[in-house]
C-alpha positions as a Markdown table, in Angstrom:
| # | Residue | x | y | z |
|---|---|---|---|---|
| 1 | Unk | -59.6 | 40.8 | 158.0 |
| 2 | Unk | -56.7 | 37.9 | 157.5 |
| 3 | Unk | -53.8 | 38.3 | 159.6 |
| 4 | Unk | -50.9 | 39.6 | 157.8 |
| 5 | Unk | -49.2 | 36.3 | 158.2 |
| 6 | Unk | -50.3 | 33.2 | 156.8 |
| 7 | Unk | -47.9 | 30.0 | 156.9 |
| 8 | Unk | -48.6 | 28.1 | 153.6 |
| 9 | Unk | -49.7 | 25.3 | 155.0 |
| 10 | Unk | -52.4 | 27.2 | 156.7 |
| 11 | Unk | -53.3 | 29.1 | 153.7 |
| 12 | Unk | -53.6 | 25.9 | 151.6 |
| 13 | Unk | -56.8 | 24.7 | 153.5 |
| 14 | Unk | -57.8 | 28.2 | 153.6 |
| 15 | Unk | -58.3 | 27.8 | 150.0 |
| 16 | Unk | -59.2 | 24.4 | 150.0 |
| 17 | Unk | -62.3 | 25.7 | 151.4 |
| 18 | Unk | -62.8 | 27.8 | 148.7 |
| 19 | Unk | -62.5 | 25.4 | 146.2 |
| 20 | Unk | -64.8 | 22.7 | 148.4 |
| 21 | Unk | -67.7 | 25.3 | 148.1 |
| 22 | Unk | -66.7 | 26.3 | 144.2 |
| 23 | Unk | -66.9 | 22.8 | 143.0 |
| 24 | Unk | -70.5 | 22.5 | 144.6 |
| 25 | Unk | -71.0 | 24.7 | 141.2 |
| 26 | Unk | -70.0 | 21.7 | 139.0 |
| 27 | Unk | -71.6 | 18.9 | 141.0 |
| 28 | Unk | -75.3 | 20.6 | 139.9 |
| 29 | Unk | -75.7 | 23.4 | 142.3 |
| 30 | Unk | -74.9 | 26.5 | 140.2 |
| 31 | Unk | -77.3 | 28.7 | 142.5 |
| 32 | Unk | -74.2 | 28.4 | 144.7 |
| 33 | Unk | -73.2 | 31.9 | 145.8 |
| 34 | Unk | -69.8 | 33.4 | 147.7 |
| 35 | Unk | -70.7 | 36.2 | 150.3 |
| 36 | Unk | -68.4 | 39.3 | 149.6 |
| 37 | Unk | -66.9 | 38.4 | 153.3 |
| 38 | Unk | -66.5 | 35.6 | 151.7 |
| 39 | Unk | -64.5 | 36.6 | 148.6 |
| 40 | Unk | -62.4 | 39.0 | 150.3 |
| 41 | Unk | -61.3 | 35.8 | 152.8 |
| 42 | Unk | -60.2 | 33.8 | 150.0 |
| 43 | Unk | -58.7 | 37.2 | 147.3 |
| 44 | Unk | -56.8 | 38.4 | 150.8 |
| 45 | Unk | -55.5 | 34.5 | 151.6 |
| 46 | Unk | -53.9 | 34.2 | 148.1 |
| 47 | Unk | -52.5 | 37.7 | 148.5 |
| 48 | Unk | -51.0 | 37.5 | 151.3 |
| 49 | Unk | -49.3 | 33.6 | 150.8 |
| 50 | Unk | -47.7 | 35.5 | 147.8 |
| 51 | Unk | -46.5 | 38.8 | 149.1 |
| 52 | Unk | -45.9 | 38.1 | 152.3 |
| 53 | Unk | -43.3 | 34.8 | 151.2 |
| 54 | Unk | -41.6 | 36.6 | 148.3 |
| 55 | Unk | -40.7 | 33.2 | 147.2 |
| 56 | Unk | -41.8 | 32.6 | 143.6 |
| 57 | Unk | -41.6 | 28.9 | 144.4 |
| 58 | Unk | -44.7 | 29.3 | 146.8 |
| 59 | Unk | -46.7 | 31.6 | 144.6 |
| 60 | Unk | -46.3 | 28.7 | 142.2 |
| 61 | Unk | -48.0 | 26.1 | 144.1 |
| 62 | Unk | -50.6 | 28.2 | 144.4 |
| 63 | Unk | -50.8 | 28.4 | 140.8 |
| 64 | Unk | -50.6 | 24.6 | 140.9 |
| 65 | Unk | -53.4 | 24.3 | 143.0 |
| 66 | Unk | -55.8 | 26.7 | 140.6 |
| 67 | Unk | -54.9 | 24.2 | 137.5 |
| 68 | Unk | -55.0 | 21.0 | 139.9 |
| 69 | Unk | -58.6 | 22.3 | 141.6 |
| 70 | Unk | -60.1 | 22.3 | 138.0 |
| 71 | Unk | -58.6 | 19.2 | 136.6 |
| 72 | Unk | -59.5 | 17.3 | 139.7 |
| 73 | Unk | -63.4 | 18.6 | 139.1 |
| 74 | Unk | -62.9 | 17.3 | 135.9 |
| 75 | Unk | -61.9 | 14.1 | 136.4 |
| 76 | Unk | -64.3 | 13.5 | 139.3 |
| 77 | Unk | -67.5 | 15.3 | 138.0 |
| 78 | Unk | -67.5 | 16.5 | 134.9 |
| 79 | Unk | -66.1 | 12.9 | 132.7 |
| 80 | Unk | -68.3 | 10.7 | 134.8 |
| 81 | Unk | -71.3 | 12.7 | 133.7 |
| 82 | Unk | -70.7 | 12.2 | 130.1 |
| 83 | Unk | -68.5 | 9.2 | 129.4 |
| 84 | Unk | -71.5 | 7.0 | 129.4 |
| 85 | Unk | -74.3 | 8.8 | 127.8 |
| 86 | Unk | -74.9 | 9.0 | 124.2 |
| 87 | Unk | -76.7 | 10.9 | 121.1 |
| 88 | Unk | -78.6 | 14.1 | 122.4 |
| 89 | Unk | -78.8 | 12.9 | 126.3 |
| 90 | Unk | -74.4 | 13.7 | 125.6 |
| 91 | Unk | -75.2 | 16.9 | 124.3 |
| 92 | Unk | -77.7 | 18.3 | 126.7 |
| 93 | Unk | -75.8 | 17.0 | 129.5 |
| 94 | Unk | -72.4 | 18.5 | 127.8 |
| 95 | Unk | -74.3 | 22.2 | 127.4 |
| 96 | Unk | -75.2 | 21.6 | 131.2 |
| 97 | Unk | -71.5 | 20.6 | 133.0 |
| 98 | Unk | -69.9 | 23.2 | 130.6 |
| 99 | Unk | -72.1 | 25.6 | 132.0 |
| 100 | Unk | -71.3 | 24.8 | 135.6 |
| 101 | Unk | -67.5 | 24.4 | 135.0 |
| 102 | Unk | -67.0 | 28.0 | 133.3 |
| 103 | Unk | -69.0 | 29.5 | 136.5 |
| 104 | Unk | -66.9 | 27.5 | 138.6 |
| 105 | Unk | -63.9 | 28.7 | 137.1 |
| 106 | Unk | -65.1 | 32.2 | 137.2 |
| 107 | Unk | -65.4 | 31.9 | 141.0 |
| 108 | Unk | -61.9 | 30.2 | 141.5 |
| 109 | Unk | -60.2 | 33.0 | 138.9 |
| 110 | Unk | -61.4 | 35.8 | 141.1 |
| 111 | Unk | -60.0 | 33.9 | 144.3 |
| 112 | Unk | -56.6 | 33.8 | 142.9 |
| 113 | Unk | -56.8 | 36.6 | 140.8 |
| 114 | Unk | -53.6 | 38.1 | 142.1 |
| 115 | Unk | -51.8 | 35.6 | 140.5 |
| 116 | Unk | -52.9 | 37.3 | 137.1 |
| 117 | Unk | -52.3 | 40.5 | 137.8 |
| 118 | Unk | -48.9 | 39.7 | 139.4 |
| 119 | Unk | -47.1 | 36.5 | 139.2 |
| 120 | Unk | -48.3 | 35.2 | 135.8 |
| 121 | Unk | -47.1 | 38.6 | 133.7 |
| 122 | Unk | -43.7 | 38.5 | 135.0 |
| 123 | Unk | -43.4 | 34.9 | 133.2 |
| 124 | Unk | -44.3 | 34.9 | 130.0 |
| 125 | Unk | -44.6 | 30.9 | 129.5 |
| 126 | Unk | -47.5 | 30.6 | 131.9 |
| 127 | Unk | -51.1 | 30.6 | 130.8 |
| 128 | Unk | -53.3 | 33.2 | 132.4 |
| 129 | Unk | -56.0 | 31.9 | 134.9 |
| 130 | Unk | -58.6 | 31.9 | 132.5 |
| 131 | Unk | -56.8 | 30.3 | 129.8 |
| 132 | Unk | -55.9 | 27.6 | 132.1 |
| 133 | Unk | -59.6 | 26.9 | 132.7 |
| 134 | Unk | -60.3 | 26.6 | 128.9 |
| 135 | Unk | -57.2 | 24.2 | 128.7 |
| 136 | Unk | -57.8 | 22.2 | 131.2 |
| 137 | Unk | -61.7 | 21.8 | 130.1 |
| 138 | Unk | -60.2 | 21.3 | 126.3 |
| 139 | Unk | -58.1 | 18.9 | 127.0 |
| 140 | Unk | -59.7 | 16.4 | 129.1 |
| 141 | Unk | -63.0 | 16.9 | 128.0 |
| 142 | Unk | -64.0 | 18.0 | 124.4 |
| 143 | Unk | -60.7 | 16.4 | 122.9 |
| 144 | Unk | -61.6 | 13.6 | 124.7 |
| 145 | Unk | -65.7 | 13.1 | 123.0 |
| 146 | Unk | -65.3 | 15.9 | 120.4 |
| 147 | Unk | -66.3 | 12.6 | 117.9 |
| 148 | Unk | -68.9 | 11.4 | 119.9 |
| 149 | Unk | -70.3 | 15.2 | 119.7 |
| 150 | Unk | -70.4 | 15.5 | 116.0 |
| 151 | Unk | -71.9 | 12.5 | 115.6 |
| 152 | Unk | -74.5 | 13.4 | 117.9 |
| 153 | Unk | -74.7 | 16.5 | 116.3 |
| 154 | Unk | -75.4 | 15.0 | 112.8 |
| 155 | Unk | -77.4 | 12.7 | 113.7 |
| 156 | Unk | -79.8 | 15.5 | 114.8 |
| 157 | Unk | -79.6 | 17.4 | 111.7 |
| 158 | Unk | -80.0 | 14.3 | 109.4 |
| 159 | Unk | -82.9 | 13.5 | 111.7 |
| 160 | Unk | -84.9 | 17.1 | 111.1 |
| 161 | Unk | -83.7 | 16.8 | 107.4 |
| 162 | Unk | -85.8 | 13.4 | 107.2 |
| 163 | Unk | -88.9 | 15.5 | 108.8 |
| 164 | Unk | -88.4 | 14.6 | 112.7 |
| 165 | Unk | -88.6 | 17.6 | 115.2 |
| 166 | Unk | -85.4 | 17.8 | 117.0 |
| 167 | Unk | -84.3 | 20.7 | 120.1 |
| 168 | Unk | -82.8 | 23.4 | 117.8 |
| 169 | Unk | -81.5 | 25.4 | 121.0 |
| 170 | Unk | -79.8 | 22.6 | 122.1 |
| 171 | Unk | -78.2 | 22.1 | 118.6 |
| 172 | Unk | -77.2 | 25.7 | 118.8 |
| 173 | Unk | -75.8 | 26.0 | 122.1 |
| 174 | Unk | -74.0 | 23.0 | 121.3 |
| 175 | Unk | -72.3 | 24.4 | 118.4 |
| 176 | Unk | -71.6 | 27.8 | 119.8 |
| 177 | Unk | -69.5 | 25.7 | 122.7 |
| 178 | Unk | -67.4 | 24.7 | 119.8 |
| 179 | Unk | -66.9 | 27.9 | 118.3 |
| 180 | Unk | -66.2 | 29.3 | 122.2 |
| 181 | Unk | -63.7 | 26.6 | 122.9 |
| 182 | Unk | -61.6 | 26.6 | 120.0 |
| 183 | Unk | -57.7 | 27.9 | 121.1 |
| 184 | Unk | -56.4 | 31.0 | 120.4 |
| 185 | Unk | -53.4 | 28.9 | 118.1 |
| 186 | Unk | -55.7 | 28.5 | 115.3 |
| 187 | Unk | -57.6 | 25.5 | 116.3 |
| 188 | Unk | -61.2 | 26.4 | 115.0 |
| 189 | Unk | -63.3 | 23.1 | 116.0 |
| 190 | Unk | -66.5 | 25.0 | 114.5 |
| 191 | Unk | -65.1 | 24.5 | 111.3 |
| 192 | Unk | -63.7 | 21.6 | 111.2 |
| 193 | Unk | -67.2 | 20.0 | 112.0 |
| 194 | Unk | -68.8 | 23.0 | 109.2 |
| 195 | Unk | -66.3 | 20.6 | 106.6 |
| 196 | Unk | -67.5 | 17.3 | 107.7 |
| 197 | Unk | -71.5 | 18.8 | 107.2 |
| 198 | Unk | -70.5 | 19.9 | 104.0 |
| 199 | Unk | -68.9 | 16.4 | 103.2 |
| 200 | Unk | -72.6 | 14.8 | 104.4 |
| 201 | Unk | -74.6 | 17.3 | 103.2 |
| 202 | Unk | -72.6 | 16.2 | 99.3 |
| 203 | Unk | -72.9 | 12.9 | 99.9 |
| 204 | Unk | -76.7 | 12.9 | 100.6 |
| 205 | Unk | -78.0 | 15.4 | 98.4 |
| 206 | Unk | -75.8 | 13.2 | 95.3 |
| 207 | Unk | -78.3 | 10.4 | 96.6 |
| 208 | Unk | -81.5 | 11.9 | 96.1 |
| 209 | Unk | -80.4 | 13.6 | 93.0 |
| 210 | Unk | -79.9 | 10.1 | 91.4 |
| 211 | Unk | -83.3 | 9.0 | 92.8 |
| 212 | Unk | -85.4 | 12.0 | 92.2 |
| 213 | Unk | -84.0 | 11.8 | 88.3 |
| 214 | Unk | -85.1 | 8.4 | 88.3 |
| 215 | Unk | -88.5 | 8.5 | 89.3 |
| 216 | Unk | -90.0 | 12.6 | 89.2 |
| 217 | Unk | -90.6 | 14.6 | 86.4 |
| 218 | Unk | -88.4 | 17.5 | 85.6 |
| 219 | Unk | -91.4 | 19.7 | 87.0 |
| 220 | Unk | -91.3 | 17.7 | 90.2 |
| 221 | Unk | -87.5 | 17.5 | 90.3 |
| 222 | Unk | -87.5 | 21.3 | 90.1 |
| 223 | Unk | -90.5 | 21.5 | 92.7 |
| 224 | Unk | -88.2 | 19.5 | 95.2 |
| 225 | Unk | -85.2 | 21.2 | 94.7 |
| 226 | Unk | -86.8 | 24.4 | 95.7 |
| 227 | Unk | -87.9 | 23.2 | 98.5 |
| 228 | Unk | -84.8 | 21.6 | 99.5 |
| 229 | Unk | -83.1 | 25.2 | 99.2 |
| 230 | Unk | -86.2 | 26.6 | 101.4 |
| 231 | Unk | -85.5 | 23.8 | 104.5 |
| 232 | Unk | -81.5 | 24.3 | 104.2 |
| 233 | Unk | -82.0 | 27.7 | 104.8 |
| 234 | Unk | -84.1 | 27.9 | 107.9 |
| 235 | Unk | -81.9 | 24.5 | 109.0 |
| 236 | Unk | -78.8 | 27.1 | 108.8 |
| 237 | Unk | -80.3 | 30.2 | 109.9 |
| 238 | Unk | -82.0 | 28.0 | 113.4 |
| 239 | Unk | -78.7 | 26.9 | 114.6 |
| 240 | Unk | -75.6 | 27.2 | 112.3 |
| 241 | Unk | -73.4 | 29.9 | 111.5 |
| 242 | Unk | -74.4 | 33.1 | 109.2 |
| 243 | Unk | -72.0 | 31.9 | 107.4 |
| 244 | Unk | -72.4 | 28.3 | 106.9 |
| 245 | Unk | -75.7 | 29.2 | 105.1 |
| 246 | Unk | -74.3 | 30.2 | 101.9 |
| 247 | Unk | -72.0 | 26.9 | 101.6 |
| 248 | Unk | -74.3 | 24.9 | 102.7 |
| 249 | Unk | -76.6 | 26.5 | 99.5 |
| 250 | Unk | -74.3 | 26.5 | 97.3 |
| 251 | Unk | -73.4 | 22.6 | 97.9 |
| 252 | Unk | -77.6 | 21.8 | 97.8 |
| 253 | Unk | -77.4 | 24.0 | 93.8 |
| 254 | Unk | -73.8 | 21.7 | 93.1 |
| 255 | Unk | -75.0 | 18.4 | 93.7 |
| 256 | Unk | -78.9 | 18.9 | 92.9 |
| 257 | Unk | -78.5 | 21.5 | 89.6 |
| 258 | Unk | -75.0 | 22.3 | 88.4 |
| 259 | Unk | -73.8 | 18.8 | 88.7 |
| 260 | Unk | -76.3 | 17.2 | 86.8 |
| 261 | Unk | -77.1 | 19.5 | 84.2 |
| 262 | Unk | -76.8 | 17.5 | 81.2 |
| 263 | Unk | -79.3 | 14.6 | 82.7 |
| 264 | Unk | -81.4 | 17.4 | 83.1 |
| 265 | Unk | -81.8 | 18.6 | 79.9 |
| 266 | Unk | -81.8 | 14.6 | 78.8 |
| 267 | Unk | -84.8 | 14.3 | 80.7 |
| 268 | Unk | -86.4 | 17.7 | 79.4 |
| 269 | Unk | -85.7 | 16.1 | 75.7 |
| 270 | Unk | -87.3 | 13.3 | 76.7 |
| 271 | Unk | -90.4 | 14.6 | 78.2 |
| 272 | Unk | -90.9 | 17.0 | 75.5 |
| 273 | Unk | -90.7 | 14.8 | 72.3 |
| 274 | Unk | -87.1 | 13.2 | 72.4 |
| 275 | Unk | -85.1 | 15.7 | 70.0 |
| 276 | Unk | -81.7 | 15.8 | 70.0 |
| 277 | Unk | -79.1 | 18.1 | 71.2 |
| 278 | Unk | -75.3 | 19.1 | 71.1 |
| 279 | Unk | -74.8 | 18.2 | 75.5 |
| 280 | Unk | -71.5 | 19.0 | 75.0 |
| 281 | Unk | -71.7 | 22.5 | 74.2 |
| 282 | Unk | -74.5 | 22.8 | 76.8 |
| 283 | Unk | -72.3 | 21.7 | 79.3 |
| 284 | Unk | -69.7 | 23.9 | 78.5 |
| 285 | Unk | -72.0 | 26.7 | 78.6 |
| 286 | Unk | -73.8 | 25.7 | 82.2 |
| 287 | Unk | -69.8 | 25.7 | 83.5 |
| 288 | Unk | -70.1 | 28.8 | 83.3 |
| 289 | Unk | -73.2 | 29.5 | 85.3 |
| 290 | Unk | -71.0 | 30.7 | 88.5 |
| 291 | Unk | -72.3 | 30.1 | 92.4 |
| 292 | Unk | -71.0 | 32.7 | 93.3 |
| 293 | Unk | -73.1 | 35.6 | 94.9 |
| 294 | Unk | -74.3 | 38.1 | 92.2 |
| 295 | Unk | -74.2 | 35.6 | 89.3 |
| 296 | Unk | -76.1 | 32.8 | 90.1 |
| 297 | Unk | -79.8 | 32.1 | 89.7 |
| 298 | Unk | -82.4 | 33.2 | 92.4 |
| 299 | Unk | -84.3 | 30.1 | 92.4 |
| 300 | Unk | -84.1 | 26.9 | 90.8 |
| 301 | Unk | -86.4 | 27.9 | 87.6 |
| 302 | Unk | -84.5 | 30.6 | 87.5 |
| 303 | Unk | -81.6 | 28.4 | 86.6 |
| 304 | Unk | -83.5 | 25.6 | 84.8 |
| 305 | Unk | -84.8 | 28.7 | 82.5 |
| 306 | Unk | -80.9 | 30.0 | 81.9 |
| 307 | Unk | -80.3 | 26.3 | 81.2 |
| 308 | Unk | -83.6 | 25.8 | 79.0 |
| 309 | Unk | -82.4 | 29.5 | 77.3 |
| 310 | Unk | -78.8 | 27.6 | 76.5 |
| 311 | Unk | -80.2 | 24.6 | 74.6 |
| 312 | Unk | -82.9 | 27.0 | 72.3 |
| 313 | Unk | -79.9 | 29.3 | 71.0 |
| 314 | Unk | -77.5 | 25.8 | 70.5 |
| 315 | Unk | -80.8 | 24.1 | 68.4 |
């Protein structure tokens, strides 16, 4: 049991100690362990340098020192393990360090812990413990190579969309980090990289509709668009979002179907003896054909045959 007693100075590298052993955590050894001897030492130091001083002035260096312990393992372990590495060596070694830091900062909250349950209620404009630990990690870290992590990101999913194998845990571990790390002001960094897939995701598949018109068949075209719709879907459902599936879908029918209807049915003419047709009114009609869940087509042929249906009753 700790004296009673403890001058702050004294109680500093009491702690210090603490956060010495914690930080082994973040430098690679997250087998690290506290002894409940152990955690009482360090719960009954912090308590003590707060009650028995009274002086919120101390209790706030101590508060200090939890927010300068994490940003100093940060700056010393943590940004040196990433800054240089690139692609999915970033990522993997990003789900690895964020690993260690939150168990890290689990330790260190439970050290100081009286802090939350005291000092940090009675002032409303201080973050608690564990809010400083997402902050801090936020801040000088993910802010810091959020672009470097989409791009990473992307580059795997373009990469399996091309037919290579890529680590689909890591791809999903990844993006749940961003989802877990987003703030609690509204800052959702999940979706903000959901709307830059979407914007690639358009962008490609207006590509390969142009191509695929060009050289397949409307058979083949249809063929391929199916199985398009097929990959997105077990894409989305290894490592995105339930709901990312459904826009990612609907962009795929967009840019390969609705989009393009009209060349569609120019190329059915054309395969199928070169009659002609009032597009106009077709395309008004196929405007209608809604994405929405409920009133779009099931599959592909399902919509070519609505489409197909459409020209019949205009000729």
């Amino acid at each position: 049991m700790i004296q009673k007693f403890i001058p702050l100075d004294e109680g500093m590298i009491i702690m210090d100690e603490a956060i010495l052993k914690a930080k082994k955590i973040i430098e690679g050894y997250p087998e690290t362990k506290f002894s409940g001897e152990e955690y009482q030492r360090f719960y009954e130091c912090v308590y003590y340098m707060c009650t028995y001083h009274g002086s919120n002035e101390k209790t706030m260096q101590l508060y200090e020192k939890f927010r300068n312990s994490l940003e100093e393992s940060i700056f010393s372990t943590v940004l040196p393990n990433l800054i240089n590495k690139q692609g999915e060596n970033l990522l993997r070694e990003f789900v690895v360090v964020w690993s260690n830091y939150k168990l890290m900062a689990r330790w260190l909250c439970r050290f100081f812990e009286y802090l939350d349950r005291f000092f940090i209620p009675q002032r409303i404009e201080l973050e608690s413990l564990n809010d400083i630990s997402f902050s801090c990690f936020r801040e000088m870290v993910f802010k810091k190579l959020y672009c470097r992590f989409i791009e990473a990101a992307l580059t795997l999913i373009n990469q399996e969309r091309e037919g290579l194998h890529i680590d689909s845990v890591l791809l999903k571990n990844v993006l749940n980090i961003f989802v877990e790390i987003s703030d609690h002001r509204g800052v959702n960094y999940y979706q903000d990289f959901e709307q830059i897939l979407l914007t690639e995701i358009s962008g490609y598949y207006s590509r390969v509709a142009s191509e695929w018109l060009l050289h397949d068949s409307l058979a083949e075209y249809v063929q391929k668009v199916s199985w398009c719709l097929n990959r997105e879907k077990q894409r989305a459902h290894q490592y995105l979002h339930p709901e990312t599936e459904a826009k990612i879908l609907q962009a795929v029918r967009y840019h390969l179907l609705d989009q393009i209807a009209i060349k569609l049915m120019e190329k059915r003419q054309a395969e199928n003896s070169g009659l002609m047709t009032d597009y106009q009114e077709i395309l008004s009609k196929c405007a209608g054909m809604s994405l929405q869940e409920g009133s779009s087509p099931s599959s592909p042929e399902e919509w070519l045959s609505k489409l197909m249906a459409s020209s019949s009753h205009i000729c």
